[in-house]
C-alpha positions in Angstrom: 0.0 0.0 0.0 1.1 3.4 -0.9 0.3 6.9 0.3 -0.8 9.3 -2.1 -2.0 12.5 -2.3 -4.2 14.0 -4.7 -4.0 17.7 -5.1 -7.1 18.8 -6.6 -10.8 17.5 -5.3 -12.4 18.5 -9.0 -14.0 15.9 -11.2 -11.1 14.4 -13.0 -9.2 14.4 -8.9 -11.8 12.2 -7.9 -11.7 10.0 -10.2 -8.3 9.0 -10.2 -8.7 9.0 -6.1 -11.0 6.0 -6.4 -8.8 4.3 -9.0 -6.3 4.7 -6.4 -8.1 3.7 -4.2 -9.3 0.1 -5.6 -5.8 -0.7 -6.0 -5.4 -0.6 -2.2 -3.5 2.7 -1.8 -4.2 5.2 1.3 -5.4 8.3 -0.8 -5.7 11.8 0.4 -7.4 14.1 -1.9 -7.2 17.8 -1.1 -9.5 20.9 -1.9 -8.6 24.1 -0.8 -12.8 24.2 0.2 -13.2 23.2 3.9 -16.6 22.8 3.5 -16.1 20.3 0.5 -13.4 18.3 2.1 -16.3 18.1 5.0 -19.3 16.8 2.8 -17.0 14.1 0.9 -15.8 12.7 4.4 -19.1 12.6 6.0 -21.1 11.8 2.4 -19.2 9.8 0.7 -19.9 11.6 -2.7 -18.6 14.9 -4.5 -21.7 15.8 -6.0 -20.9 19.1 -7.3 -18.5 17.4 -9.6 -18.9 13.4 -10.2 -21.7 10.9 -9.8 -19.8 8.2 -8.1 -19.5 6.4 -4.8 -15.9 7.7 -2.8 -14.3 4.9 -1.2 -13.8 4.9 2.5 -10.1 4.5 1.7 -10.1 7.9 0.5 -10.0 10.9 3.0 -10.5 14.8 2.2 -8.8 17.6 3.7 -9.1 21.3 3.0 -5.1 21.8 4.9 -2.3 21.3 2.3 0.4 20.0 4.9 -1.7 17.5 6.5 -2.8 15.9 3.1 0.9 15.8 2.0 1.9 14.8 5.1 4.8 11.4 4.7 3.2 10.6 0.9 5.4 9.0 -1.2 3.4 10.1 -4.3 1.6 13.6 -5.4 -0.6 13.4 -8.3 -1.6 17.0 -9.3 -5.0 17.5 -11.0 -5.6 21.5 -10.1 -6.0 23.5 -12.8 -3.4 25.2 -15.0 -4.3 28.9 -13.6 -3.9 27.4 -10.2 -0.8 25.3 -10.8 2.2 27.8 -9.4 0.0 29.1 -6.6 -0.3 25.1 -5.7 3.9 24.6 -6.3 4.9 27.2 -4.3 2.9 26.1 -1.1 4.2 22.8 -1.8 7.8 24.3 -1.3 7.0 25.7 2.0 5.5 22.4 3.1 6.3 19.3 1.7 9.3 17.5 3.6 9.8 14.5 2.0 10.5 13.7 -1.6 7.5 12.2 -3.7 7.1 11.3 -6.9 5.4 14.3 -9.0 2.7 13.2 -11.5 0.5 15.6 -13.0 -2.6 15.3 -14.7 -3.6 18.6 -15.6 -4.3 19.4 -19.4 -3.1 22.9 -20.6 -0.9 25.1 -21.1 0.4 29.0 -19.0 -0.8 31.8 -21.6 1.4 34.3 -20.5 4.6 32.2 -20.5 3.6 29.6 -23.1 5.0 26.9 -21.3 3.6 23.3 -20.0 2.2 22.0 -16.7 5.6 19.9 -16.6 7.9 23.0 -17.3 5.6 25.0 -14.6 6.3 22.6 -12.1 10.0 21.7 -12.3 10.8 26.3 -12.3 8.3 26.0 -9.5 9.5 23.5 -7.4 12.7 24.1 -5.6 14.1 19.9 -4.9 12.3 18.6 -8.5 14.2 18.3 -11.4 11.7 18.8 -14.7 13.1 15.7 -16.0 11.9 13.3 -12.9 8.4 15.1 -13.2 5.5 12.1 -15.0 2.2 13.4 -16.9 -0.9 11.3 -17.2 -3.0 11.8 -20.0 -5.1 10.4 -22.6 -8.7 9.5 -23.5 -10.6 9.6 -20.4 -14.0 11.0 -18.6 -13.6 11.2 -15.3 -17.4 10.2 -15.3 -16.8 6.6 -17.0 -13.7 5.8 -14.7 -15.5 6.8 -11.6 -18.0 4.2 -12.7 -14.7 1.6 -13.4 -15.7 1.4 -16.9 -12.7 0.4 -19.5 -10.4 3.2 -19.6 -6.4 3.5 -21.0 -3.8 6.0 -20.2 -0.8 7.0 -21.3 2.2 8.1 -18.2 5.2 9.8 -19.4 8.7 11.2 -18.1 12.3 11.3 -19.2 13.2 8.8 -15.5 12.0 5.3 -16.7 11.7 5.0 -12.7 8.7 7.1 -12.6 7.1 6.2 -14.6 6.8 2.5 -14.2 6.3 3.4 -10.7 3.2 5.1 -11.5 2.1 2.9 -14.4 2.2 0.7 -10.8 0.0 2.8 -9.0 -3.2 3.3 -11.7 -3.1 0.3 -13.7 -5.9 -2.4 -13.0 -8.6 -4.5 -14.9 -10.2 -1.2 -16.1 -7.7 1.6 -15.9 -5.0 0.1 -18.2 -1.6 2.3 -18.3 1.1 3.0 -21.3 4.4 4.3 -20.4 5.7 6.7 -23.1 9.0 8.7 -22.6 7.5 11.8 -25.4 6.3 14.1 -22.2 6.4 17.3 -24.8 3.5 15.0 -27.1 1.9 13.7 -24.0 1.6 17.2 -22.8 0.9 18.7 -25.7 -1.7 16.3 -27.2 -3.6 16.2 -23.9 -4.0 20.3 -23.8 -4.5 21.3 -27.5 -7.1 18.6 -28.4 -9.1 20.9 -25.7 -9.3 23.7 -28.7 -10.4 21.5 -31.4 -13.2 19.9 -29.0 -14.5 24.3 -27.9 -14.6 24.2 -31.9 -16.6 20.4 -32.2 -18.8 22.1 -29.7 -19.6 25.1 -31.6 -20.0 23.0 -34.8 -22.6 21.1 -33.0 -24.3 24.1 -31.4 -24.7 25.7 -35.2 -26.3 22.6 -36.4 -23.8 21.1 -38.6 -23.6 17.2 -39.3 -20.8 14.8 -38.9 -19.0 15.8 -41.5 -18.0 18.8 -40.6 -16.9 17.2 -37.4 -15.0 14.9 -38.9 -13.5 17.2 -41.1 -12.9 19.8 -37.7 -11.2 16.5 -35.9 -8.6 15.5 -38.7 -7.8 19.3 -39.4 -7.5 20.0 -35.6 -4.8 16.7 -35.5 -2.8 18.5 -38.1 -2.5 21.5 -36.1 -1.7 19.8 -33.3 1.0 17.8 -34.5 2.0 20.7 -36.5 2.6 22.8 -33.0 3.6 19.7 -31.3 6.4 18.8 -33.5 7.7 22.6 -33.2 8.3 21.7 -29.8 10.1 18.5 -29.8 7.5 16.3 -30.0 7.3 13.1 -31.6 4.6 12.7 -34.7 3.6 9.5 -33.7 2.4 10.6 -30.3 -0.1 12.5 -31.4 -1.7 9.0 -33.2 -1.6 7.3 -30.2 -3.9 7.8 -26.9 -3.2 10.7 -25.7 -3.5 12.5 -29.3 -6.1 11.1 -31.7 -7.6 9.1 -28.7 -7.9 11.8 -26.8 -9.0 13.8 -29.5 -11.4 11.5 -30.5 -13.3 11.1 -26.6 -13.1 15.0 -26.4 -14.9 16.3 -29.1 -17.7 14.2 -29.4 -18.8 13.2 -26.0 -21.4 15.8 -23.9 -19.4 14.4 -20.9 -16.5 17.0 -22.4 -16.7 20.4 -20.9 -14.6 21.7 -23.6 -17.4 20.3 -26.0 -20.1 21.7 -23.9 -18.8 24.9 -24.0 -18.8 25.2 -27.5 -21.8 24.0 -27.9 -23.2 26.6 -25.4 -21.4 29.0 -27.7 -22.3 28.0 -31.3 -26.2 28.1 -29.7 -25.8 32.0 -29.7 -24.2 32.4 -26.1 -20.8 34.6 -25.0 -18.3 33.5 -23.5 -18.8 35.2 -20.0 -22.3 33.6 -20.1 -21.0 30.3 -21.2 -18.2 30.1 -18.2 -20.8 31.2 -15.6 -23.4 28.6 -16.4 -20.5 25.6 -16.4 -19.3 26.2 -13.0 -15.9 24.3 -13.7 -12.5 25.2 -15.1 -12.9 25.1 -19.2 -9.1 24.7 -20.1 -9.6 24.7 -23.9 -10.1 29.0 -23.5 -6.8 29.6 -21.6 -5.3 27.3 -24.2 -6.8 28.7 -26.7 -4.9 31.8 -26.3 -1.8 30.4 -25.2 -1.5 28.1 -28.9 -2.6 31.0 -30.5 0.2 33.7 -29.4 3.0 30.7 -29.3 1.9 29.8 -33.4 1.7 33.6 -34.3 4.9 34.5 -33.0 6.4 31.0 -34.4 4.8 31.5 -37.6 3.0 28.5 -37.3 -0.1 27.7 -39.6 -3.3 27.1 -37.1 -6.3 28.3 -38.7 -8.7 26.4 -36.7 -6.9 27.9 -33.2 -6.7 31.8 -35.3 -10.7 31.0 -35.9 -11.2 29.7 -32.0 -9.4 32.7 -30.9 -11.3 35.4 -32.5 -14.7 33.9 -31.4 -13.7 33.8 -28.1 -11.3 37.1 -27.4 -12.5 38.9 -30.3 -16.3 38.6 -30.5 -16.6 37.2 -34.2 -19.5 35.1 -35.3 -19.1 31.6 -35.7 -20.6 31.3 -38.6 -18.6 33.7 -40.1 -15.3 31.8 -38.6 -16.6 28.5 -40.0 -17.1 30.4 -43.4 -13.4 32.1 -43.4 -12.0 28.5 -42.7 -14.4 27.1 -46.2 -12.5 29.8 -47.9 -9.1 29.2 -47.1 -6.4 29.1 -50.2 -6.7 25.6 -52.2 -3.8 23.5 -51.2 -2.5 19.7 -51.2 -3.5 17.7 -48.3 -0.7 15.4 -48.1 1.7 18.2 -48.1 0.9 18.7 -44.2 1.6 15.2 -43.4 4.5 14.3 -45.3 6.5 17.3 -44.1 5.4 16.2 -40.4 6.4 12.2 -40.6 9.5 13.7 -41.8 11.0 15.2 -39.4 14.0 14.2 -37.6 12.8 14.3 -33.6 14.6 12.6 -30.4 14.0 9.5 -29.5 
């Protein structure tokens, strides 16, 4: 049995709590809400955010340094705004050294930089190359309910991450190891933007294939940005790209689609945000893909068209109709040039 602590009481938190939880580890999941760490120990449940039974094995508390307290992993699932904040209590608290995984999807707008990156400048005694993301196709509302699920962990110390392939893999959470953390990362926080734009699509009444057409378009910019960065091609065809591509934009389960879909139906943004209640990381990543491709150069059209319905009050209808517009060109061209670049192994 291990102890772990779980920073981060949201949906996606609590999910991977109970995981943890049926593979016989002592979990601790923190909120920063006293009143929330109060109803999940005396409930059982975490109604504001997942429809699942909590496991007696898993105990709430609202004070950072008691939940941390002797763990020998942390698995952070706050979200991205929150993510420094979180790190730099963690310095003033945490005594002993734990593995770090993180599985938060997105990226820091003003600094462009991932949830890995955040944490290793953040964290005074963690080296950004020990650090493991978790990603890949999942709703916390099917693996709170234990159905089939697979994962992908990644870091650059082989250690880690077969330590906590260890930790979440059972009969319905399966676990990959990968060591690509830039594609992991990457893959798990830009397929957000396509799924805002799946929403929308859905919300204007288009059919599948436009969808279809928004979800192979979207890969292309995101292995187009991803490669950029370091990342592998290939990751972005396995779980935590296409997969998670895939489960995102086409489930209602998706905030990200939700969102969109509140938005193509005629809502703002400010209305949209209010009425989900929960963090909707596809906005702030939004932004952040879109300044990193402009100042790279980097084609994203479907981003540039996200962008200026969110931040710059354009129509989507009239976004959808720039994208129909767009300059004939080859489709292969975007692929071939991708597959052939030379990236690290």
């Amino acid at each position: 049995m291990t102890k772990v602590a779980v920073l981060g009481a949201g949906s996606w938190g609590t999910a991977l709590s109970i995981v943890l939880a049926d593979n016989g580890h002592d979990v601790r999941l923190w909120t920063h809400r006293k009143e929330q760490a109060e109803a999940i120990n005396t409930t059982y449940k975490n109604e504001q955010y997942l429809d699942a039974y909590i496991p007696e094995q898993i105990q709430a508390f609202y004070e950072l340094n008691e939940a941390i307290d002797d763990v020998s992993a942390i698995v952070m699932v706050v979200p991205t705004k929150a993510i420094r904040e979180v790190c730099m209590e963690l310095n003033n608290t945490l005594k002993q050294k734990a593995v770090m995984i993180h599985a938060t999807k997105g990226i820091e707008p003003e600094s462009l930089k991932r949830v890995s990156q955040v944490i290793g400048e953040e964290m005074d005694h963690y080296d950004y190359e020990d650090i493991v993301v978790l990603s890949g196709p999942s709703h916390a509302e099917e693996v709170g309910k234990r159905q089939p699920t697979t994962v992908t962990v990644s870091s650059l110390n082989s250690h880690n991450a077969a330590l906590s392939q260890d930790l979440f893999i059972n009969e319905s959470f399966r676990v990959y190891t990968s060591t690509d953390i830039v594609g992991i990362e990457l893959g798990g926080a830009l397929k957000n933007i396509i799924a805002l734009g799946a929403g929308i699509s859905d919300g204007l009444g288009y059919g599948d294939n436009a969808k279809a057409a928004l979800i192979t378009r979207g890969l292309a910019e995101i292995t187009r940005l991803g490669v950029s960065l370091g990342a592998s091609p290939l990751t972005f065809l396995g779980l935590p790209g296409v997969g998670d591509l895939i489960v995102t934009c086409t489930s209602p389960h998706s905030r990200n689609w939700r969102a969109g879909n509140m938005l193509g139906g005629g809502q703002k943004l400010d209305e949209v945000l209010e009425q989900m209640g929960m963090v909707v990381e596809g906005v702030r990543t939004t932004k952040a893909a879109y300044q990193f491709a402009k100042e790279q150069q980097i084609e994203m059209p479907i981003t540039q068209g996200l962008y200026q319905v969110l931040f710059e009050d354009k129509e989507p209808k009239d976004v959808v109709e720039q994208l129909m517009n767009r300059t004939k060109r080859e489709e292969m061209d975007d692929i071939s040039s991708l597959l052939s670049v030379n990236y690290p192994q």
